[in-house]
C-alpha positions as CSV (number, residue, x, y, z in Angstrom):
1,X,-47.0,-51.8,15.6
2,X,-43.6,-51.5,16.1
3,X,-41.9,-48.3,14.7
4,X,-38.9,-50.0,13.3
5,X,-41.1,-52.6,11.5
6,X,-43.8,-49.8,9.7
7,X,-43.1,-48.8,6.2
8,X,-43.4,-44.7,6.6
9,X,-40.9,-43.0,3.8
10,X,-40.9,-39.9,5.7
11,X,-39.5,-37.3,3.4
12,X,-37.5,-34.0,4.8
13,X,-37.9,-31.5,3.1
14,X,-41.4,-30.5,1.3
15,X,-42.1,-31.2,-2.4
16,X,-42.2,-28.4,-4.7
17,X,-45.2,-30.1,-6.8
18,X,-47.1,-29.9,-3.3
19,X,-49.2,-26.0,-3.3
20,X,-51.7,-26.6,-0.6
21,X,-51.5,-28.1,2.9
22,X,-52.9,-31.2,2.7
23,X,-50.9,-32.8,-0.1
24,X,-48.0,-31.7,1.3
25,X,-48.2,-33.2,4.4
26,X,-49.4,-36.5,3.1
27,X,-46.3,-36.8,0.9
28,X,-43.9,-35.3,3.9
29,X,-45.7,-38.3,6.3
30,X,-45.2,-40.8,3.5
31,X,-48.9,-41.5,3.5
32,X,-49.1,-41.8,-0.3
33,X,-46.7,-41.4,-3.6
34,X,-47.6,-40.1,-6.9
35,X,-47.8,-42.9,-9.5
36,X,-48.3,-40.2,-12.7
37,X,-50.8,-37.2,-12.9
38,X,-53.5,-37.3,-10.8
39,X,-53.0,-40.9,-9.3
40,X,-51.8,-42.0,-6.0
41,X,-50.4,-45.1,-4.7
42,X,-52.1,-45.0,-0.8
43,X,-48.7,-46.5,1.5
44,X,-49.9,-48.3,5.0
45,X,-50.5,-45.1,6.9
46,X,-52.4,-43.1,4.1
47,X,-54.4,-46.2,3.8
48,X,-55.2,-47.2,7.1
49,X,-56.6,-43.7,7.6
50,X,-58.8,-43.9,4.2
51,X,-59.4,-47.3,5.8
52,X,-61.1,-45.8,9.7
53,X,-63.0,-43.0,6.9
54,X,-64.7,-45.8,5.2
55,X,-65.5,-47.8,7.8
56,X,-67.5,-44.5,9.4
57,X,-69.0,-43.9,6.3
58,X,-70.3,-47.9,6.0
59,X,-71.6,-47.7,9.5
60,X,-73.6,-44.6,9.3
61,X,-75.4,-46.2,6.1
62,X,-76.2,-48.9,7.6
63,X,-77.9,-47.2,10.3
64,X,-80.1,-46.0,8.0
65,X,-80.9,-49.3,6.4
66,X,-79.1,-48.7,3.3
67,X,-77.5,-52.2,1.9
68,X,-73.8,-52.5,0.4
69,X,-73.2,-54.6,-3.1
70,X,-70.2,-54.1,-4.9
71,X,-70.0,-52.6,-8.6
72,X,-67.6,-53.2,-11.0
73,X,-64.8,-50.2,-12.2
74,X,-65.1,-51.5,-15.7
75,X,-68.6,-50.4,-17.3
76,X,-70.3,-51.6,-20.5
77,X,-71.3,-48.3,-22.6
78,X,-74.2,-49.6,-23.9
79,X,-76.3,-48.8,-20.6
80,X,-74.6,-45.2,-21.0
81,X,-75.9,-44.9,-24.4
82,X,-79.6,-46.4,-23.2
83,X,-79.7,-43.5,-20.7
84,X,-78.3,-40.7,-23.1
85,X,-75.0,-39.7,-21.3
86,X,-72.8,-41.7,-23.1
87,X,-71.8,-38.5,-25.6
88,X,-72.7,-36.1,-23.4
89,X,-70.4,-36.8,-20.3
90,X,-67.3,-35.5,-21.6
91,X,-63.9,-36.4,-21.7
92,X,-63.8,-36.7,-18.2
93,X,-64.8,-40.0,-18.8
94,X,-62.2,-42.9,-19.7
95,X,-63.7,-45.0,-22.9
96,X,-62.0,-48.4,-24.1
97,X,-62.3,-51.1,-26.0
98,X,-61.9,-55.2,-24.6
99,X,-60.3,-57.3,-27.3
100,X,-63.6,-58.0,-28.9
101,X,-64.2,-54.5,-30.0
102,X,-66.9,-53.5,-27.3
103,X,-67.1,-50.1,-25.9
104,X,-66.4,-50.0,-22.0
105,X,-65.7,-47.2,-19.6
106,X,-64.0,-47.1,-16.2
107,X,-66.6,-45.8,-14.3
108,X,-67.0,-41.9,-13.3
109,X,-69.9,-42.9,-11.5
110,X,-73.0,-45.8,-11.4
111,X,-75.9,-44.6,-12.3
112,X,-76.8,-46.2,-15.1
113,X,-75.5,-49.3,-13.9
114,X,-77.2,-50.1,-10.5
115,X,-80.2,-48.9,-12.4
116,X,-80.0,-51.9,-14.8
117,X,-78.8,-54.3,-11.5
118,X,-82.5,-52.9,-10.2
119,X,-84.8,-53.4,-13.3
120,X,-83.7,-56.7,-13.7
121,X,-84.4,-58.0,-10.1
122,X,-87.2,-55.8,-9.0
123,X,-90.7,-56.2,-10.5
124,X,-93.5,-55.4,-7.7
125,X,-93.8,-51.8,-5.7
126,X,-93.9,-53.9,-2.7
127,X,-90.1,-54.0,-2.8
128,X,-89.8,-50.8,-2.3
129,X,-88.4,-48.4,-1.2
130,X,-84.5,-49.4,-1.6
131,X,-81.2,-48.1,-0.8
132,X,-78.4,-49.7,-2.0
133,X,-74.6,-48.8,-1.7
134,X,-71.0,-49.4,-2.8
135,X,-67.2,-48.2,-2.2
136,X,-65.5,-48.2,-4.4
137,X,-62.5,-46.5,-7.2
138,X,-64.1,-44.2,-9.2
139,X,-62.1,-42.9,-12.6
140,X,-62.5,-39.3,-14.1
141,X,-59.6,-38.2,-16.2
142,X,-59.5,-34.4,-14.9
143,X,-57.6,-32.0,-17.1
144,X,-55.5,-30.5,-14.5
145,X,-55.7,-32.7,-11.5
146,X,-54.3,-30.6,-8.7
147,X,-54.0,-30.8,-5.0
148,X,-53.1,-34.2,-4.4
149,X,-56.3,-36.6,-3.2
150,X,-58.4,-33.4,-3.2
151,X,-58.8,-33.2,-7.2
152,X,-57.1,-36.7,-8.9
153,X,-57.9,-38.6,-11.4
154,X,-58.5,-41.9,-9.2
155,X,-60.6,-41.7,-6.1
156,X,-62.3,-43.6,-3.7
157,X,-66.0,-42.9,-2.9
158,X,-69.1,-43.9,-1.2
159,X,-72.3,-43.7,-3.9
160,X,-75.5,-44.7,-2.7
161,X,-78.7,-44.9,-4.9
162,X,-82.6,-44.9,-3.9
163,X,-85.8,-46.4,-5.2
164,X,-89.0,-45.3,-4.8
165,X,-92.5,-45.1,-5.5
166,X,-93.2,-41.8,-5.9
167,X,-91.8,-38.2,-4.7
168,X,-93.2,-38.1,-1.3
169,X,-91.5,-41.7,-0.5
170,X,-88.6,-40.2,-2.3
171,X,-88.3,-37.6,-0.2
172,X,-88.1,-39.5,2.6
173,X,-85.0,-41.3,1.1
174,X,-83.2,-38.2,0.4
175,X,-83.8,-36.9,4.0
176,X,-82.5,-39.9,5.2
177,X,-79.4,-39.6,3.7
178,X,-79.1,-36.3,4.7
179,X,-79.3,-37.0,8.1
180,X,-76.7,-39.9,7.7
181,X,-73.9,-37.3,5.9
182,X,-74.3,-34.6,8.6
183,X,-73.7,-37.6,11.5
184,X,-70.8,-39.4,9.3
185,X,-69.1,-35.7,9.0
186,X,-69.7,-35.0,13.0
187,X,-68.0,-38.8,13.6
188,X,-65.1,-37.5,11.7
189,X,-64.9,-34.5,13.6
190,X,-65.7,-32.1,11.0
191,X,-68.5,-29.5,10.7
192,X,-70.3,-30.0,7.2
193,X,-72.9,-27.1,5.8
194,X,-75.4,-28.7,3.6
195,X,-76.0,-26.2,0.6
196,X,-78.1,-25.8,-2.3
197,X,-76.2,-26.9,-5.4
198,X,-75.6,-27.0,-8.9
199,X,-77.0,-30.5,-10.3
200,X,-74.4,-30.9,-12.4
201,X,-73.4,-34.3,-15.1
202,X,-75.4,-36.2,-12.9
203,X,-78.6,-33.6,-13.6
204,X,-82.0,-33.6,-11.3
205,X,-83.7,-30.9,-9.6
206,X,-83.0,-31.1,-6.0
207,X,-78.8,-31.4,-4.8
208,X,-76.9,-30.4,-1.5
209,X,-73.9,-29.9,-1.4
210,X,-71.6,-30.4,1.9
211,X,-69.1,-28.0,2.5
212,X,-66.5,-27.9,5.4
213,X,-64.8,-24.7,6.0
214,X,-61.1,-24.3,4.8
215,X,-59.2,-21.5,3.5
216,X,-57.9,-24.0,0.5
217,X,-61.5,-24.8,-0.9
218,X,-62.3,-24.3,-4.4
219,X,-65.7,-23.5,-3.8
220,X,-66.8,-19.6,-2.4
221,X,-69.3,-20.1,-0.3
222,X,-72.1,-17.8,1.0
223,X,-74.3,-18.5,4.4
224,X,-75.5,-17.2,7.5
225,X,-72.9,-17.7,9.9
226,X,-76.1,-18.9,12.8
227,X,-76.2,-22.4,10.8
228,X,-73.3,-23.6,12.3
229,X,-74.9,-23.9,15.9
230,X,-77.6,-26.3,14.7
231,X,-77.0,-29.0,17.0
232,X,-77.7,-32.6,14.9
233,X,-77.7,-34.8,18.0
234,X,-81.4,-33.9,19.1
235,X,-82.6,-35.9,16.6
236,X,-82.6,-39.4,15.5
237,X,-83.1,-41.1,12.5
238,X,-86.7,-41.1,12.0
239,X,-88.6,-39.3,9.3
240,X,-90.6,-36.6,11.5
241,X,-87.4,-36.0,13.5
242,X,-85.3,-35.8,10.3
243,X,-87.7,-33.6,8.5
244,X,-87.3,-31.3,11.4
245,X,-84.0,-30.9,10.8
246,X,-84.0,-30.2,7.4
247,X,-86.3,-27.4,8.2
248,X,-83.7,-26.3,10.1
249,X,-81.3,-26.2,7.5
250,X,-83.7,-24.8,5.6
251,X,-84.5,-21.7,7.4
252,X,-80.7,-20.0,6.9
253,X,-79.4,-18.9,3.6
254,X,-76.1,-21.4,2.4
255,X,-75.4,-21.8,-1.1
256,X,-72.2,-22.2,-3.0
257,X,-71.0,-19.9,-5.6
258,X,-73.1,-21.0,-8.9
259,X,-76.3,-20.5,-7.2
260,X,-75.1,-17.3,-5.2
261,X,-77.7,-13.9,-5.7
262,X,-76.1,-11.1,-3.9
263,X,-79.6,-9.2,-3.5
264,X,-81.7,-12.7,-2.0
265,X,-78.5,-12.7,0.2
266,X,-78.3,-9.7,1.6
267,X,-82.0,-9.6,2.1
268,X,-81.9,-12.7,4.2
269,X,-79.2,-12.8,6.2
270,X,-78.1,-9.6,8.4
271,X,-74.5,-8.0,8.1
272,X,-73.1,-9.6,11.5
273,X,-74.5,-12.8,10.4
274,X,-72.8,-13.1,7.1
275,X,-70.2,-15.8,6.2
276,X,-68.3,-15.4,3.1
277,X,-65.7,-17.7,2.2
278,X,-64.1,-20.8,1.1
279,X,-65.0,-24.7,1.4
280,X,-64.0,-28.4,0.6
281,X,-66.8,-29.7,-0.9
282,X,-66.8,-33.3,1.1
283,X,-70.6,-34.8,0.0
284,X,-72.8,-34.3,-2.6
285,X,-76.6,-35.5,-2.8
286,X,-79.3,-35.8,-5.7
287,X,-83.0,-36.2,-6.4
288,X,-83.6,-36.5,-10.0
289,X,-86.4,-38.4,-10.0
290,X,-87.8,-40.6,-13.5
291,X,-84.1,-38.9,-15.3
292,X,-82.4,-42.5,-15.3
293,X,-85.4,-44.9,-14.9
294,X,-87.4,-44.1,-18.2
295,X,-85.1,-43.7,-20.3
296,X,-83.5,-47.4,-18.8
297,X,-87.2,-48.9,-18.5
298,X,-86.8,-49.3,-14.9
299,X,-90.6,-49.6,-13.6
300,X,-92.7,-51.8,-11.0
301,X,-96.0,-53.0,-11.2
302,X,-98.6,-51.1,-9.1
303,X,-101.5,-53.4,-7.5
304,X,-103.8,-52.3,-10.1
305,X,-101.2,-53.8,-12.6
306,X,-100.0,-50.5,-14.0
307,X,-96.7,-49.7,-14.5
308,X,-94.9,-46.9,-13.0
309,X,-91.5,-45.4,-13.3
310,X,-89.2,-45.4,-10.1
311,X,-88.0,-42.2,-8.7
312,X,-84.7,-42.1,-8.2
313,X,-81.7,-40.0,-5.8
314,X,-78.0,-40.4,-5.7
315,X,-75.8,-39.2,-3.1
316,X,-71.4,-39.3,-3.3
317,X,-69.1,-39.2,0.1
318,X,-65.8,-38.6,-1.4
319,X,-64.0,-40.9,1.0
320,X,-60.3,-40.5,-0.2
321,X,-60.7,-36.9,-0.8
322,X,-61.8,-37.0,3.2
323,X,-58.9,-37.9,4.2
324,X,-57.2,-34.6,2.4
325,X,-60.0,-32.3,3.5
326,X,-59.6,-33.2,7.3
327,X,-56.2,-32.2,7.2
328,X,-56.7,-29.0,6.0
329,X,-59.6,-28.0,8.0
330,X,-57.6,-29.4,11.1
331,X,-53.8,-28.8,10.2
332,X,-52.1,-26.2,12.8
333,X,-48.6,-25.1,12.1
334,X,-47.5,-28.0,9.8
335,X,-48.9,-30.4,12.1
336,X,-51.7,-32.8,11.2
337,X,-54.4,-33.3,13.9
338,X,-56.5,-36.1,13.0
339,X,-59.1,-37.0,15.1
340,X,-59.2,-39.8,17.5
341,X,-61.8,-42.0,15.0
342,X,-59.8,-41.6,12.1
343,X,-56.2,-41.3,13.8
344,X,-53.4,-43.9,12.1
345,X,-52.8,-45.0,15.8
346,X,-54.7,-43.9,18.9
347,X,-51.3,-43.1,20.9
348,X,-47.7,-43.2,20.6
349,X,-45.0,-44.6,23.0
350,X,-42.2,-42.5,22.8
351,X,-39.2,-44.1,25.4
352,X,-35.9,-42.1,25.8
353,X,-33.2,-44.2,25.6
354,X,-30.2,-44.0,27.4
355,X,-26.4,-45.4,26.9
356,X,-26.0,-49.0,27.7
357,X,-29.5,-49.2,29.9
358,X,-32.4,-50.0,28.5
359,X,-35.5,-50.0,31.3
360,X,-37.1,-47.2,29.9
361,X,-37.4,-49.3,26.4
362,X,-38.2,-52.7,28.8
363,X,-41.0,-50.7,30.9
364,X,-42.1,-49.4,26.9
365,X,-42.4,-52.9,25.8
366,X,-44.7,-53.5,28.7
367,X,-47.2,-51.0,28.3
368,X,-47.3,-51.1,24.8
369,X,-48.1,-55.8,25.1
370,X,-50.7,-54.2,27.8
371,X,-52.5,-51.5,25.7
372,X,-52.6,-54.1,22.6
373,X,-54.3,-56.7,25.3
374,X,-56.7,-53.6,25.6
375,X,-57.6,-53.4,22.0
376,X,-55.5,-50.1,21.8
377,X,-54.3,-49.3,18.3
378,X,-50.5,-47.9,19.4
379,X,-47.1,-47.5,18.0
380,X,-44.2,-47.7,19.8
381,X,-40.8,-46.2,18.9
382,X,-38.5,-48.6,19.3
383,X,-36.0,-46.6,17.2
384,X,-32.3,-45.7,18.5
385,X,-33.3,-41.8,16.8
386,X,-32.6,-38.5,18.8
387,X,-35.6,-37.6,21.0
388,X,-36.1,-34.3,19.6
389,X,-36.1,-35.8,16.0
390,X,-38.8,-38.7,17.4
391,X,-40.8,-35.8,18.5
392,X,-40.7,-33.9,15.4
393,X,-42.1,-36.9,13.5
394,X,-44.7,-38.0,15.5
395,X,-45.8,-33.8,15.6
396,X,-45.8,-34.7,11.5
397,X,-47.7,-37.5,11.5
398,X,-50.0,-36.4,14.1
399,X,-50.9,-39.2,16.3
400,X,-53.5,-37.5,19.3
401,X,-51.9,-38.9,22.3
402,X,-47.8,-39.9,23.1
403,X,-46.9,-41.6,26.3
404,X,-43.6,-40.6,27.1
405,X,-40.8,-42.3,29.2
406,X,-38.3,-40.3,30.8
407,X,-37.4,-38.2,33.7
408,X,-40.4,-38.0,34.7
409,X,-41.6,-41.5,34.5
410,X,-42.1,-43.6,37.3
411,X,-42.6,-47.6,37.4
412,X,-46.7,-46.8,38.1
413,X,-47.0,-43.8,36.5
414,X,-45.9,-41.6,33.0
415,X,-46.0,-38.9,30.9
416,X,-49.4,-38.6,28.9
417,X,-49.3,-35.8,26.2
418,X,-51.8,-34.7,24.3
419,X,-50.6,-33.3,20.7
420,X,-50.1,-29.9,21.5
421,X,-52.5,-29.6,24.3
422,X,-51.5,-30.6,28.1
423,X,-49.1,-33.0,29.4
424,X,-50.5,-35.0,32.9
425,X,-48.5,-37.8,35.5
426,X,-50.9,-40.6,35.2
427,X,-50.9,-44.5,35.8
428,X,-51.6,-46.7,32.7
429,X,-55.2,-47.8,34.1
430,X,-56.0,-43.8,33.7
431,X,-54.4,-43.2,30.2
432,X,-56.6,-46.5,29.2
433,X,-59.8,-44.7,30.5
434,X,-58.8,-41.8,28.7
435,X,-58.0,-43.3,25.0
436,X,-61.5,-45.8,25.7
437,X,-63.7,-42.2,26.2
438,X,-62.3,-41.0,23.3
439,X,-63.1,-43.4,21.3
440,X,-66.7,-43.7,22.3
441,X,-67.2,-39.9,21.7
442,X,-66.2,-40.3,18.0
């Protein structure tokens, strides 16, 4: 992509509206652009970012043998009524009429209707166990929608759903997804605590919550510190290895503020081992069971022609909200630092131009055709803009690498900079090997 040709309103000075870091960067990098409380329109870089998130987020589901549909946003209300949470919800949730007087909803969530999708199709336990998934815009009219993507009214998010026989199978499921959340949040280059959690609107009696640490979270959070060295790439996908893991998890104290007990805490986890303070909540996982399939009638036959209710888990990846949350567990003096498998571009090519002679543009133009023959995702500034202003944007908008042509270029060999890390003399061949390794570490 061409500079010249990308639609980025970058704005100069930083919106008073804008309190934390996150949504004040977006709007400064012209990644998004409020539409009216609480709802964003996503412009090309914002979305292409929210774009590499999903994509992550579909890829370590699959692995895991979960299968995507695609739910509607509009929702009839009778299936709320039939499962009881039609009242109880709230006004969170948006309720209309169509032109023939039915009740509908924009959807908050799907449980009740990827329930109904299942207990029409699925008759015989032999079908199970199923996982089934969808991305897609969620609506939930927040009474003070704040923070930009982190707290709005319209998001976009990753809800999965299992089906199961009974709890032991069930467990399995849940395991498995908490496995995949912990690997789609290393891919993103984020560290995510899984923590015992308050169930909720969406009710059950087993929830995690995943908290990354960040000085703008709204949730407290309470844990010993040693946690954060359990190392997730010992172990693979299946169960005995995930339920190993877990274990692990399960041996250090981590639990958000509404299930905090200050004497079970101190107890458990030693002074010097204490960590008290704030996170972005960034996943959140259910087990409730029969709580959606009885009262929905959603049962298989058993081989002795008995009929049993499913047991059920649901588990949310905010993936718009992601996008917010990296940037302010990553941001470093007003400068966004995305990582490699979620950057807008994978490296910048910054040429300084000089009056009435353009090689440095012309040897530009050549390695950028060459890095795009390479399957390298790279912008090049082809703008006529004072170098010290091109370098102040691309420091905003936070693209990892920048090949720079200048005094210090040479027909075989340039300028490779790292955003605020080191700058090295190398040939294109090595920057190639450089931007390929770290694209296969993410």
């Amino acid at each position: 992509m061409y500079l010249s040709k990308l639609f980025i309103p970058i704005l100069k000075d930083t919106p008073s509206e804008a309190k934390v870091k996150s949504h004040q960067l977006m709007l400064r990098a012209g990644m998004i652009r409020q539409s009216s409380a609480g709802i964003y329109s996503w412009l090309p870089m914002g979305f292409k970012i929210m774009k590499k998130i999903e994509q992550i987020v579909r890829e370590e589901q699959n692995k895991i043998g979960a299968q995507e549909l695609l739910m509607p946003t509009i929702q009839s209300a009778e299936i709320w009524k039939e499962s009881g949470r039609y009242d109880d919800y709230g006004e969170e949730m948006l309720r209309i009429k169509d032109r023939q007087g039915k009740e509908m909803l924009y959807g908050p969530t799907n449980e009740e209707l990827i329930t109904e999708i299942f207990r029409s199709s699925i008759k015989s336990y032999k079908s199970l166990p199923k996982l089934l998934y969808h991305i897609q815009w969620k609506f939930r009219d927040e009474l003070r929608p704040r923070f930009g993507v982190m707290r709005c009214k319209e998001f976009f998010m990753k809800d999965a759903y299992s089906f199961d026989l009974n709890d032991d199978e069930a467990k399995k499921s849940y395991n498995k997804m908490f496995f995949a959340y912990l690997s789609t949040f290393k891919r993103l280059g984020l560290t995510a605590i899984p923590m015992a959690a308050d169930t909720g609107p969406i009710g059950g009696d087993v929830s995690h919550e995943f908290i990354i640490l960040a000085e703008t979270g709204e949730s407290k959070i309470y844990s010993d510190k040693r946690i954060l060295n359990i190392d997730i790439s010992k172990h693979g996908n299946e169960n005995n290895s995930i339920e190993d893991l877990r274990k692990k998890y399960d041996e250090f104290y981590a639990v958000t503020d509404d299930k905090f007990d200050k004497k079970i805490f101190e107890k458990k986890v030693k002074k010097e081992n204490q960590l008290i303070t704030k996170g972005i909540e960034v996943g959140h996982i259910f087990y409730f069971g029969d709580k959606y399939s009885k009262p929905l009638n959603c049962s298989v036959d058993l081989q002795d022609g008995k009929k049993v209710d499913v047991k059920m888990g649901s588990y949310g990846i905010g993936v718009s909200r992601l996008v917010g949350a990296i940037i302010e567990a990553k941001f470093n003096n007003n400068i966004m630092k995305w990582p490699s498998s979620v950057a807008p571009y994978e490296v910048a090519i910054i040429p300084t131009l000089q009056k009435n002679d353009n090689t440095n543009y012309l040897r530009a133009e050549k390695i950028y055709k060459s890095l795009v023959k390479s399957n390298v995702d790279v912008l090049l500034d082809d703008t006529d803009e004072h170098l010290s202003a091109k370098f102040k944007k691309f420091d905003l908008i936070g693209i990892p690498f920048q090949i720079i042509l200048g005094s210090k270029s040479t027909d075989d060999k340039h300028e490779f900079k790292e955003l605020n890390g080191k700058t090295e003399i190398l040939t294109l061949e090595e920057i190639k090997k450089i931007l390929l390794n770290k694209r296969n570490t993410n």
